[in-house]
C-alpha positions as CSV (number, residue, x, y, z in Angstrom):
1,X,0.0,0.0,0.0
2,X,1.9,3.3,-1.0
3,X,0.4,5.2,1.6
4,X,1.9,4.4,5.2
5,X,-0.7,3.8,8.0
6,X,-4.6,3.2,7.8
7,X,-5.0,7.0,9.2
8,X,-5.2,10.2,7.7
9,X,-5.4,14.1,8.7
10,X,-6.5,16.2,5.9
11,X,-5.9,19.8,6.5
12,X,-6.8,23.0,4.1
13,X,-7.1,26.5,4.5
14,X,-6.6,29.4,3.4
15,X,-4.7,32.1,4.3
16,X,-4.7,36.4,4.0
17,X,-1.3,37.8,1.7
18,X,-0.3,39.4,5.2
19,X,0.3,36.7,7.3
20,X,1.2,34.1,4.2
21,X,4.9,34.5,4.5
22,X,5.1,33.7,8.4
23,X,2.7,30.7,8.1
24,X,4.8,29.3,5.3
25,X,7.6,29.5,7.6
26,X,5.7,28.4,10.5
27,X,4.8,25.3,8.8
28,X,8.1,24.8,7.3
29,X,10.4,25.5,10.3
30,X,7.7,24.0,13.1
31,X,4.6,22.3,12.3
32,X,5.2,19.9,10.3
33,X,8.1,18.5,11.8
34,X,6.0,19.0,15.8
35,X,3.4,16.4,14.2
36,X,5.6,13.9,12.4
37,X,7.7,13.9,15.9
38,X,3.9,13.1,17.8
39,X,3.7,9.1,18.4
40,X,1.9,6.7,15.5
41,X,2.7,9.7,12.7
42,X,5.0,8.9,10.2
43,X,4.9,11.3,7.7
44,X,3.5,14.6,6.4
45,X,2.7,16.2,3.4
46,X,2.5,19.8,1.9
47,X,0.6,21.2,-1.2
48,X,-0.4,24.3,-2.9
49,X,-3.2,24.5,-4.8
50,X,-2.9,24.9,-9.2
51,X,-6.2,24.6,-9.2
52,X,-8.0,24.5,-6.4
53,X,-9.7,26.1,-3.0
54,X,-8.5,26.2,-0.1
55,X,-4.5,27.4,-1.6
56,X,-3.1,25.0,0.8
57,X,-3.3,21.2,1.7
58,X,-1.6,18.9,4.2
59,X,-1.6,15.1,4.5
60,X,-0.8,13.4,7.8
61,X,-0.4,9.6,7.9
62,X,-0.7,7.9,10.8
63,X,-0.2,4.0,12.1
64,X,-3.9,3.9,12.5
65,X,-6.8,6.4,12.9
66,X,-6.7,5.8,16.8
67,X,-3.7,7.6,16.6
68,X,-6.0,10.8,16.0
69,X,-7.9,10.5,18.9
70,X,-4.5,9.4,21.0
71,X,-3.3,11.2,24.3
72,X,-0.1,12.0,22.7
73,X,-1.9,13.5,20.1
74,X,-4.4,15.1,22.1
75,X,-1.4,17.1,24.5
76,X,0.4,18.5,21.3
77,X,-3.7,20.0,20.2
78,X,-3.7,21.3,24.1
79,X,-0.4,23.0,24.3
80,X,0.1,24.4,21.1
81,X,3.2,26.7,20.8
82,X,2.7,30.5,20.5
83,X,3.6,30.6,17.1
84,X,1.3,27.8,16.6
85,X,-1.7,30.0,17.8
86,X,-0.7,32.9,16.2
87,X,-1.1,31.4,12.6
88,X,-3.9,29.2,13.6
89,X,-5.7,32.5,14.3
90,X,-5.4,33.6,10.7
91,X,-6.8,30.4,9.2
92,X,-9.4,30.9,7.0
93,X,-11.8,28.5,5.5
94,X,-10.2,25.6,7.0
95,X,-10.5,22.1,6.7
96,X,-9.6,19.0,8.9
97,X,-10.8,15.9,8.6
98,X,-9.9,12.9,10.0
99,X,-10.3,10.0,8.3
100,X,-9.4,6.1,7.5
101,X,-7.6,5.1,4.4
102,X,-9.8,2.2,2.8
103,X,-8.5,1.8,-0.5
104,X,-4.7,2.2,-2.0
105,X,-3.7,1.4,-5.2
106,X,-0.2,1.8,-7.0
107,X,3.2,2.1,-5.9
108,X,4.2,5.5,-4.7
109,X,3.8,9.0,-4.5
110,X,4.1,12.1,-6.8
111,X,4.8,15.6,-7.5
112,X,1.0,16.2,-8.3
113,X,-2.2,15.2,-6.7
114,X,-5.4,15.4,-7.5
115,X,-8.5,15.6,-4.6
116,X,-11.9,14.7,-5.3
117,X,-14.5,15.4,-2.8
118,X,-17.7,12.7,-2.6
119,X,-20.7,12.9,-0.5
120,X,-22.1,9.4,0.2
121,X,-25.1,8.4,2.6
122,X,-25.5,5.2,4.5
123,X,-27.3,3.5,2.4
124,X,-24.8,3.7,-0.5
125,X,-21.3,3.5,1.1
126,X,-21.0,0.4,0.3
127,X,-21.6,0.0,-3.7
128,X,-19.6,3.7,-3.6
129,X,-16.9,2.1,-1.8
130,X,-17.0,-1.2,-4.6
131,X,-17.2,1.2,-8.0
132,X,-13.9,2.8,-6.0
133,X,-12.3,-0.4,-6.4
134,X,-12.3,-1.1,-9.6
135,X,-12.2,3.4,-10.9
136,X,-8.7,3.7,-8.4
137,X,-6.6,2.1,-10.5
138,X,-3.4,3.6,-11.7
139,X,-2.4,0.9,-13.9
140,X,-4.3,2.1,-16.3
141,X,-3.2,5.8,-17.0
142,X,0.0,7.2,-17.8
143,X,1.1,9.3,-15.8
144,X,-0.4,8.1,-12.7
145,X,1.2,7.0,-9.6
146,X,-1.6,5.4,-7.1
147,X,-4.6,6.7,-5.8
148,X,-6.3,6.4,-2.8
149,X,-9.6,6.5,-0.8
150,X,-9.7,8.3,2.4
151,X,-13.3,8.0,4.4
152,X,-14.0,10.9,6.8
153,X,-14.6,9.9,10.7
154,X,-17.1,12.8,11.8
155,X,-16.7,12.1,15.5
156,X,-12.9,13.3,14.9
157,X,-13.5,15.8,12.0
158,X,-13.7,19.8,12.3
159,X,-12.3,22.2,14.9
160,X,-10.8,21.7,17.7
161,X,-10.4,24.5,20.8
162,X,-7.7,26.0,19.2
163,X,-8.0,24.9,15.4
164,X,-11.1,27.4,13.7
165,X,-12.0,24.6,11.3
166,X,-15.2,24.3,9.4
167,X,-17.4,22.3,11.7
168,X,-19.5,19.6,10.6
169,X,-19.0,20.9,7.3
170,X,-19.3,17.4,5.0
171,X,-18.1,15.6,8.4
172,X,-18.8,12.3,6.6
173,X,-17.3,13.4,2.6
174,X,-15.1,11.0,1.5
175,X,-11.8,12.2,-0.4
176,X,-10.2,10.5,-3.5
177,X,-6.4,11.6,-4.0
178,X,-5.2,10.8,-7.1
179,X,-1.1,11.0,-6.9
180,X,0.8,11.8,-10.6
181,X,4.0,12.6,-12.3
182,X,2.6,16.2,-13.7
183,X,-0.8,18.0,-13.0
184,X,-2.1,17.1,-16.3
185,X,-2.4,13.8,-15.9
186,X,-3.9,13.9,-12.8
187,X,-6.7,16.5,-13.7
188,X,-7.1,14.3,-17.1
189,X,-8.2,11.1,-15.0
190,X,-10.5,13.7,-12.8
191,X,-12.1,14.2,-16.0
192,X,-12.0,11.0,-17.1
193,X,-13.3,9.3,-13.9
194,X,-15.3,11.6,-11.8
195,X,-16.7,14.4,-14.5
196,X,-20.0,13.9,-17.0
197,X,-21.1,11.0,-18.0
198,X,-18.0,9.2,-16.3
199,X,-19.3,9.7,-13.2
200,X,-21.4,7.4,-12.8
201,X,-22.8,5.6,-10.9
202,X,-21.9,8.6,-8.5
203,X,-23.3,12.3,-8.8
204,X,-20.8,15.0,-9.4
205,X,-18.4,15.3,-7.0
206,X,-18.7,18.6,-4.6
207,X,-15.5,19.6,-5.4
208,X,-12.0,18.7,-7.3
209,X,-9.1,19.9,-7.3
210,X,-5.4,20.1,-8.5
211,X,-1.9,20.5,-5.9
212,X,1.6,20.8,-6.5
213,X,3.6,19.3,-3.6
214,X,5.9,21.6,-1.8
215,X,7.3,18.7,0.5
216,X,7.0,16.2,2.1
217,X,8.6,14.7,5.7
218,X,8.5,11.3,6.9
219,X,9.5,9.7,10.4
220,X,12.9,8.7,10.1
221,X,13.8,12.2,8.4
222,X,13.5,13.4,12.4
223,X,15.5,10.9,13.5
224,X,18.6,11.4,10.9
225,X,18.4,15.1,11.7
């Protein structure tokens, strides 16, 4: 499975041109390595949107989603550092969802990715999840890496005391990530897959979107530093 873990933390938001340049170093210089360091992360990912909204995207993996709801976990969310809460302050339009990985097809990650957002109910999770099976698979476009299906947990999703998420806001969306060489290719599957008539047997997504990793760090990066 090319991503590590069965857990995810999917973060967006964006943020006002004054305070951009310190929350790019903030998440740079801090935040990302503060969560990888957290116990049951291994690694963390950061994107800025070509084409899409919120302009900026992390992914979290984790051993499993219990990791989420963990008390190590839990203390870093209740002791943020002061630069932490500073840029926290000036998030805007955030989303954080918390959510399993249930399907991972392909070997790899890569320099583009792709987001689809899907609104399931109950009754149709299930046929959803089995169409995913056979639609997330890389093999059959060039250009493609893997792709992956990450299932929101609404009991974990949205804000936090000190994170201003969106709450409840599509607590139970599912996101597909579709991982590629070049942007291109990964909007040209969107289209292929998830778009018009090749949507089916799922309505139109409520949202896509298009990222360029900035970069990415992973566990053991910490501990060779």
């Amino acid at each position: 499975m090319p991503l590590a873990g069965t857990g995810m933390l999917l973060t967006s938001m964006n943020i006002d041109a004054a305070h951009e340049a310190d929350f790019n170093r903030w998440y740079d210089r801090e935040h990302l390595e503060e969560r990888v360091a957290i116990e049951g992360f291994l690694e963390a990912r950061r994107y800025v949107a070509h084409a899409a909204n919120p302009k900026y995207l992390s992914l979290y993996s984790t051993e499993t989603l219990d990791v989420l709801d963990s008390p190590a976990y839990r203390a870093r969310l209740a002791n943020q550092t002061e630069w932490s809460r500073r840029n926290m302050a000036h998030f805007k339009d955030m989303l954080r969802v918390v959510a399993r990985i249930t399907i991972s097809n392909g070997a790899g990650r890569g320099a583009a990715l792709g987001v689809v957002r899907l609104r399931p109910t109950p009754e149709n999770a299930g046929a959803w999840r089995d169409a995913l099976q056979e639609k997330l698979a890389p093999q059959q476009r060039e250009g493609i890496i893997s792709m992956h299906l990450l299932e929101s947990e609404p009991e974990l999703s949205g804000a936090t005391a000190d994170i201003p998420a969106v709450r409840n806001e599509g607590a139970r969306d599912w996101f597909v990530l579709v991982d590629g060489t070049h942007v291109s290719a990964v909007s040209a599957v969107i289209a292929e897959r998830f778009t018009g008539p090749a949507a089916a047997p799922f309505p139109l997504p409520v949202s896509v979107g298009t990222y360029s990793l900035m970069w990415d760090l992973a566990k053991s990066d910490i501990a060779h530093n």
